[in-house]
C-alpha atoms as a printed R data frame, in Angstrom:
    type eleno elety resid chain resno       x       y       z
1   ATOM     1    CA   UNK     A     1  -5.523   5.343 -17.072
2   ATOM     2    CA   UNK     A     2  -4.968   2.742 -19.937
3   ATOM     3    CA   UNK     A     3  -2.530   1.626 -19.133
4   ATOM     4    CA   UNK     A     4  -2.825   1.302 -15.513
5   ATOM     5    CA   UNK     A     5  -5.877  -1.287 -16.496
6   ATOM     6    CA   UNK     A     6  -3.481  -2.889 -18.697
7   ATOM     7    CA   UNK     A     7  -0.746  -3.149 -15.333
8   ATOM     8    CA   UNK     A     8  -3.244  -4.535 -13.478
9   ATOM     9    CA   UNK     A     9  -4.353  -7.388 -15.979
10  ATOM    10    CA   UNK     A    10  -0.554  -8.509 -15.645
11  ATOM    11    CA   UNK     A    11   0.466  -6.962 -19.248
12  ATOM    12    CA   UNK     A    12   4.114  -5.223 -19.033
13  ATOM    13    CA   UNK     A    13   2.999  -1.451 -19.960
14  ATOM    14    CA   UNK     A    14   5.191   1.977 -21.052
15  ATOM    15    CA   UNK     A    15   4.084   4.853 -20.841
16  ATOM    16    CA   UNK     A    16   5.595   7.618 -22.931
17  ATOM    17    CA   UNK     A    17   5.146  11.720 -22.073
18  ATOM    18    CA   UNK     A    18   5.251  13.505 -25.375
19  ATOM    19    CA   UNK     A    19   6.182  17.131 -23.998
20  ATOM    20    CA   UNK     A    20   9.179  17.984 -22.390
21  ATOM    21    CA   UNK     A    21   7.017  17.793 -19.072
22  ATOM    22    CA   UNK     A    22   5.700  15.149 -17.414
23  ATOM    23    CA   UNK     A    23   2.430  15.454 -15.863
24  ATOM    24    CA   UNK     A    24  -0.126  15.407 -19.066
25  ATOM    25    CA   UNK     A    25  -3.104  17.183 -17.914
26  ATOM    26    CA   UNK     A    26  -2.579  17.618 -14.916
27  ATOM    27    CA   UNK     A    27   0.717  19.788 -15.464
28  ATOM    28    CA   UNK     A    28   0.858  23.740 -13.869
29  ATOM    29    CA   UNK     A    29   2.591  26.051 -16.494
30  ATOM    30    CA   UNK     A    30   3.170  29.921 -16.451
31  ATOM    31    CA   UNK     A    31   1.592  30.688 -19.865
32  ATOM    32    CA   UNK     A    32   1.465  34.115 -19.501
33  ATOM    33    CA   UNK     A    33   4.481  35.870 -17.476
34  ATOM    34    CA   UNK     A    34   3.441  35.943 -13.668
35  ATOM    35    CA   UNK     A    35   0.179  33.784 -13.875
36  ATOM    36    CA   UNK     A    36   0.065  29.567 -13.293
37  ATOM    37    CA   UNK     A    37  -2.584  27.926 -15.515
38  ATOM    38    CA   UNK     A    38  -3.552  24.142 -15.117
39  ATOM    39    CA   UNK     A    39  -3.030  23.047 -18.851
40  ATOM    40    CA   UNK     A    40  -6.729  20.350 -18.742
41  ATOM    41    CA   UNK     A    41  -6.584  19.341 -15.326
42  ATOM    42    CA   UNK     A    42 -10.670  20.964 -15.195
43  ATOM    43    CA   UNK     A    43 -11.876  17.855 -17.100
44  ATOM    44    CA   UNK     A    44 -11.155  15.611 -13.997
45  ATOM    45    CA   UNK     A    45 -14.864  16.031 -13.572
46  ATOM    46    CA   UNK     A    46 -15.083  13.312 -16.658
47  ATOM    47    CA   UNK     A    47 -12.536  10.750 -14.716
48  ATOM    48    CA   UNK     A    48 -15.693   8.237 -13.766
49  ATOM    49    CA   UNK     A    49 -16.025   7.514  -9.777
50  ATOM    50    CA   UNK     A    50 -15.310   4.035 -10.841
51  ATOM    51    CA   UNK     A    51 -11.475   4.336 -12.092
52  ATOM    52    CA   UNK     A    52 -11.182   6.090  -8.272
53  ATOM    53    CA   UNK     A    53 -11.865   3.212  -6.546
54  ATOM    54    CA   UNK     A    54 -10.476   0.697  -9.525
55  ATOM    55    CA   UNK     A    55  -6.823   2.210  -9.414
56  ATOM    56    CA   UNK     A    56  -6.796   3.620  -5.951
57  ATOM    57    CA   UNK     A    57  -6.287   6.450  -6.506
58  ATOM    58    CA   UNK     A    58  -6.640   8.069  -2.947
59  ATOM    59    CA   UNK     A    59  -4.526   6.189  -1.537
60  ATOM    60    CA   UNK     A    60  -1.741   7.284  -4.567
61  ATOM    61    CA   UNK     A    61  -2.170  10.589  -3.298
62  ATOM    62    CA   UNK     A    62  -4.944  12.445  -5.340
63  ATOM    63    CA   UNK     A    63  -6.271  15.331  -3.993
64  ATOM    64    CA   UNK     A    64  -9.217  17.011  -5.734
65  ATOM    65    CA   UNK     A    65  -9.415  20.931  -5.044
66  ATOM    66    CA   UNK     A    66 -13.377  21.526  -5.975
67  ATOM    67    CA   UNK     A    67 -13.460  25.044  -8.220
68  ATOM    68    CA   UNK     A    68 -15.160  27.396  -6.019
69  ATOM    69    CA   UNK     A    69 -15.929  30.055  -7.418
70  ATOM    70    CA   UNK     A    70 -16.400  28.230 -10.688
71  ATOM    71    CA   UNK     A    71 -16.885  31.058 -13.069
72  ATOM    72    CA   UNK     A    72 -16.006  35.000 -12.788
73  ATOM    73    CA   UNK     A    73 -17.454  37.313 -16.176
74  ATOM    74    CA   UNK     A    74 -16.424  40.423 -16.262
75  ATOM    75    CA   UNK     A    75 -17.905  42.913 -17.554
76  ATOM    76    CA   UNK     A    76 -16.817  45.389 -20.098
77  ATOM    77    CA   UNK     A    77 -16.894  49.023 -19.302
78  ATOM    78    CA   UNK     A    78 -18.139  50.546 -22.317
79  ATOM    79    CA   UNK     A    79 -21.428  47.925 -21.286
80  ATOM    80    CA   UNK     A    80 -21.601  48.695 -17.885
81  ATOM    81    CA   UNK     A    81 -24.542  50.495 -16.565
82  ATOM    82    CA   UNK     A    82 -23.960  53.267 -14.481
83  ATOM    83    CA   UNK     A    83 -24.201  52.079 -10.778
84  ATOM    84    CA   UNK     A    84 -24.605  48.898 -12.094
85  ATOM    85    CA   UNK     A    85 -22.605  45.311 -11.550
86  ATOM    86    CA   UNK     A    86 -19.124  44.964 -12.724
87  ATOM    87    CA   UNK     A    87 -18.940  41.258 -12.877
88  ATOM    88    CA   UNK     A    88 -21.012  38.331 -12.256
89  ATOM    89    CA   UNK     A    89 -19.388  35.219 -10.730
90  ATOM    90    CA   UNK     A    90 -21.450  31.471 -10.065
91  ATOM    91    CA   UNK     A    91 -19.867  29.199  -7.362
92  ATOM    92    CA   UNK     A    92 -21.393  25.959  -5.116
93  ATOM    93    CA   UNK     A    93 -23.731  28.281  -2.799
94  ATOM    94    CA   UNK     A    94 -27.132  28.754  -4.136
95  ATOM    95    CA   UNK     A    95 -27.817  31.715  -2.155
96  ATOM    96    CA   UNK     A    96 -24.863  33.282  -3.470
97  ATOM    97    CA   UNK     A    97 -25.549  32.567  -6.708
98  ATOM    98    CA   UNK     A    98 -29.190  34.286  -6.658
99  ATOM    99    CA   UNK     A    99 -27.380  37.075  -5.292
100 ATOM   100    CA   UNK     A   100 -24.925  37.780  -8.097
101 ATOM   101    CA   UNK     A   101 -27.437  36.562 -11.091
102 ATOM   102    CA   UNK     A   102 -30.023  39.103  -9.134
103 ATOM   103    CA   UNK     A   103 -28.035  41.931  -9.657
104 ATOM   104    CA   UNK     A   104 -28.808  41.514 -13.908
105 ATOM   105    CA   UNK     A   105 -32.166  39.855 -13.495
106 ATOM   106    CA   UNK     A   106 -34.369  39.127 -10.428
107 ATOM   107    CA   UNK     A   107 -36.352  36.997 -12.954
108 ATOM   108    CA   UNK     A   108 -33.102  35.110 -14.113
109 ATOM   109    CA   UNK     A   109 -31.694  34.580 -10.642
110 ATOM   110    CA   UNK     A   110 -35.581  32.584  -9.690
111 ATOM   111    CA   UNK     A   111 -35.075  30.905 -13.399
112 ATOM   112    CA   UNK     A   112 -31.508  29.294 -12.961
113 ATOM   113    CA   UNK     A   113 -32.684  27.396  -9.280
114 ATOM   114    CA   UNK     A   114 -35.561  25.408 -11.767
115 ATOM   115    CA   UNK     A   115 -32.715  25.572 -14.406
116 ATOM   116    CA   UNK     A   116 -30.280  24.045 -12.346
117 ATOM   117    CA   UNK     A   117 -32.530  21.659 -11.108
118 ATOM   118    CA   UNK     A   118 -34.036  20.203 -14.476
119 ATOM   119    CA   UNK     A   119 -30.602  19.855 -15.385
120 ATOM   120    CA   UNK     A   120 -29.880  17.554 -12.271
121 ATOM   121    CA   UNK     A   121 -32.425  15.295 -13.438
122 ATOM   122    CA   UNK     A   122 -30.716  14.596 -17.073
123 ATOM   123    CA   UNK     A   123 -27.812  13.907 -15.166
124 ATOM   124    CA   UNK     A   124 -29.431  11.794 -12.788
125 ATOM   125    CA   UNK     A   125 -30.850   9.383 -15.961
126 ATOM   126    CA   UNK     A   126 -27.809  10.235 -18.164
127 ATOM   127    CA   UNK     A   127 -24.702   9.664 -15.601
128 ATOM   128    CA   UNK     A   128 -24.854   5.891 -14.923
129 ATOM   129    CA   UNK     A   129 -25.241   5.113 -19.151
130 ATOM   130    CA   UNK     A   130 -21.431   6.310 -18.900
131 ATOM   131    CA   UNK     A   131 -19.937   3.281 -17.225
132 ATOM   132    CA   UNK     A   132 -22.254   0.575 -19.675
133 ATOM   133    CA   UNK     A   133 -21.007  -0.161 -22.754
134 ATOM   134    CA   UNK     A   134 -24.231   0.488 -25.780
135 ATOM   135    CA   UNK     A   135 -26.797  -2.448 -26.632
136 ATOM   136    CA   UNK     A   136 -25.254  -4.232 -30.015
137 ATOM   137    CA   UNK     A   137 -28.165  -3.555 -31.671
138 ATOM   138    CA   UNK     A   138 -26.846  -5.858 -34.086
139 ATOM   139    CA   UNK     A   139 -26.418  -9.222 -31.765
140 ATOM   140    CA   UNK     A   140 -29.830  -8.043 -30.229
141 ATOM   141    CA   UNK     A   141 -31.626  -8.591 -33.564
142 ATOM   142    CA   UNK     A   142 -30.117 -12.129 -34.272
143 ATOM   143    CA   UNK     A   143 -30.746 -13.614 -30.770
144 ATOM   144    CA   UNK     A   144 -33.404 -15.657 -29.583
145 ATOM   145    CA   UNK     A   145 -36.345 -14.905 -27.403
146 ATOM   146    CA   UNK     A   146 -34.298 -16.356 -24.278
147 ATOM   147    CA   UNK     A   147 -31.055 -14.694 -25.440
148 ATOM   148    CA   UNK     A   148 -32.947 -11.171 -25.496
149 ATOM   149    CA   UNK     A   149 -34.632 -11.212 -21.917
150 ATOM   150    CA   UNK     A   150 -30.781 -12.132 -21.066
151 ATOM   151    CA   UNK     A   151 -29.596  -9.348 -22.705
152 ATOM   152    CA   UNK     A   152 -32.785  -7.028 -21.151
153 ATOM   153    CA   UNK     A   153 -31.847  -8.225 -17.583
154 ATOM   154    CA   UNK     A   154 -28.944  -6.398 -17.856
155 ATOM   155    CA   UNK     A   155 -29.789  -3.151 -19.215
156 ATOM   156    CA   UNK     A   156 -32.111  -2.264 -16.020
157 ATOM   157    CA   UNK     A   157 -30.013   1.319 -15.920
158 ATOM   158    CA   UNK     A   158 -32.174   2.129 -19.496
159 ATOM   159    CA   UNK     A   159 -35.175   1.303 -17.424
160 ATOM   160    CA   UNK     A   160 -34.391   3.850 -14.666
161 ATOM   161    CA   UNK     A   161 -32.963   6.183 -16.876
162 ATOM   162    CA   UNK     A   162 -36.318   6.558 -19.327
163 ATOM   163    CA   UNK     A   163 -38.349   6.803 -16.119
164 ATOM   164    CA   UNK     A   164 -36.737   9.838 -14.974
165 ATOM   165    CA   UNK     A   165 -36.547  11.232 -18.450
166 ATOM   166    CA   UNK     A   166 -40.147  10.512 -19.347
167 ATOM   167    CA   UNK     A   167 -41.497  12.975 -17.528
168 ATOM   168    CA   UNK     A   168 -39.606  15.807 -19.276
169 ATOM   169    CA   UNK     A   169 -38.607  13.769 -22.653
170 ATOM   170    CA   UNK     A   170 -39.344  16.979 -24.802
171 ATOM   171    CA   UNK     A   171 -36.643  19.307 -22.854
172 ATOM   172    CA   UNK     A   172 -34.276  16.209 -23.032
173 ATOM   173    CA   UNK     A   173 -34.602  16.105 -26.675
174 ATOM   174    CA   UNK     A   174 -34.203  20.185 -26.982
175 ATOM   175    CA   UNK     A   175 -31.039  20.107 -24.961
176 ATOM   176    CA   UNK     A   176 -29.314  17.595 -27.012
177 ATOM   177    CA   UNK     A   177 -30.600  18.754 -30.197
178 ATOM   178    CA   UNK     A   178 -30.835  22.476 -30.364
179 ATOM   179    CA   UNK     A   179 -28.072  24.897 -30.222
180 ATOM   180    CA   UNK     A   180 -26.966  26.602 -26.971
181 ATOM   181    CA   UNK     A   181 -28.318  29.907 -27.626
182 ATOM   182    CA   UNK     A   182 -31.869  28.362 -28.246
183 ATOM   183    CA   UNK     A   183 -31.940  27.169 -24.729
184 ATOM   184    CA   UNK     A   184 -30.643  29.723 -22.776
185 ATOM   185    CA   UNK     A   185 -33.065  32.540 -24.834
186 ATOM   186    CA   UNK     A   186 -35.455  30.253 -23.526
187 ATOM   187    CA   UNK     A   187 -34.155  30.340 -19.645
188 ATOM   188    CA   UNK     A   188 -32.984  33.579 -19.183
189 ATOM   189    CA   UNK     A   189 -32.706  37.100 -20.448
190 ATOM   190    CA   UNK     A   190 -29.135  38.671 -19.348
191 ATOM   191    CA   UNK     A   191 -26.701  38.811 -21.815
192 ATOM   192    CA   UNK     A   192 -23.695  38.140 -18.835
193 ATOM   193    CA   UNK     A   193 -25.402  34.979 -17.527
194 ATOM   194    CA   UNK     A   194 -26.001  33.513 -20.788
195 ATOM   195    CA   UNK     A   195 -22.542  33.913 -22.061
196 ATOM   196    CA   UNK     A   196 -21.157  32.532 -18.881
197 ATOM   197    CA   UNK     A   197 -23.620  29.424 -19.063
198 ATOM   198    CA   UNK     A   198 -22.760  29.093 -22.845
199 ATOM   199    CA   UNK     A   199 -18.962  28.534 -22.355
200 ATOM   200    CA   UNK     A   200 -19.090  25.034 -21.269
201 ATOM   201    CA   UNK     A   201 -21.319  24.206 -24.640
202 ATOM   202    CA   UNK     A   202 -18.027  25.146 -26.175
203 ATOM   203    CA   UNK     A   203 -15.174  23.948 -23.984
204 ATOM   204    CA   UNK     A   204 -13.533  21.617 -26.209
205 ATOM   205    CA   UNK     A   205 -15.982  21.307 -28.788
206 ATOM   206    CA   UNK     A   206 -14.529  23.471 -31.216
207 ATOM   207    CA   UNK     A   207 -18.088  24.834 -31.735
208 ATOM   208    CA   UNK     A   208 -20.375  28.051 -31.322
209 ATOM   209    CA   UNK     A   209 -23.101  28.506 -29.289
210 ATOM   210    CA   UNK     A   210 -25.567  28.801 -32.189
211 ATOM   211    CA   UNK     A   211 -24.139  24.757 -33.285
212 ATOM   212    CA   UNK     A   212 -26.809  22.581 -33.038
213 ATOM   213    CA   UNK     A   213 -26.590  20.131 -30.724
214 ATOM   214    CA   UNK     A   214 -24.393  22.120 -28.508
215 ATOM   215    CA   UNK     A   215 -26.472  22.799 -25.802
């Protein structure tokens, strides 16, 4: 992605693959004998809408397959109730989804519709920070009066973003302070549903559930 910017301001790029494969993330490898895994292609999701339509790629031939079912947990046998689920697996249909999570917890599977949906909102006030750079808090304090409402006119995407916070600042400040496991005790009350919602706290993080700030 750098460097295609770089192309496309006119500066002469190379672009060196440091395995023996090309492809980077988005290379298919048989890591275990008789099963294809995609080495980090899943983080696409963090490749901003923007650099789509900058770079073209569309027209380059992307395709994006959407993960569907996005998560399958199996459970072990020696936890296994008798009669009871085997597995619980979340994909993009709600009614589906209250299904599955029903099968643990009737009360879990009304909790993670009002889950879901609280955590639509950060998103909603968080997503469009990611393609602003920060204030410089620094150049902020030495401007003048008129340099700082220039500065303010800017940052209108703050404004929108602490008016859909507001309303639910204290949760906002839980999830990006306290660790996983705090929030999801909170939420829910099956041990499958919480450890599938708890992997993506660690994806990449090199951290536990019980890390602060993970959740």
């Amino acid at each position: 992605v750098a460097s295609a910017y770089l192309s496309k301001a006119g500066l002469s790029t190379a672009v060196l693959e440091r395995r023996h494969v090309i492809g980077g993330a988005a290379v298919t490898e048989e890591i275990v004998p008789g099963y294809k895994f995609s080495r980090a292609s899943y983080v696409l999701s963090l490749l901003r809408p923007q650099i789509f339509e900058d770079l073209k790629l569309k027209e380059h031939g992307l395709k994006v397959y959407l993960r569907d079912p996005s998560s399958y947990t199996p459970i072990r046998s020696d936890f296994q109730k008798p009669g009871g689920p085997k597995s619980l697996t979340l994909g993009m249909c709600g009614r589906k989804n209250h299904e599955e999570i029903a099968k643990f917890s009737p009360k879990d599977a009304e909790n993670y519709e009002k889950y879901e949906q609280e955590l639509e909102k950060f998103v909603e006030a968080v997503d469009p920070l990611l393609d602003h750079a920060p204030i410089d808090m620094g150049a902020m304090s030495q401007a003048s009066l008129f340099q700082k409402m220039a500065i303010l006119k800017n940052q209108w995407h703050l404004i929108k973003a602490g008016k859909i916070v507001g309303p639910v600042a204290n949760s906002f400040y839980e999830l990006m302070t306290a660790p996983t496991t705090k929030i999801l005790d909170k939420w829910f009350e099956s041990e499958p549903l919480k450890a599938t919602l708890a992997t993506d706290s660690c994806i990449g993080a090199l951290i536990s559930p019980d890390t602060p700030g993970s959740g």
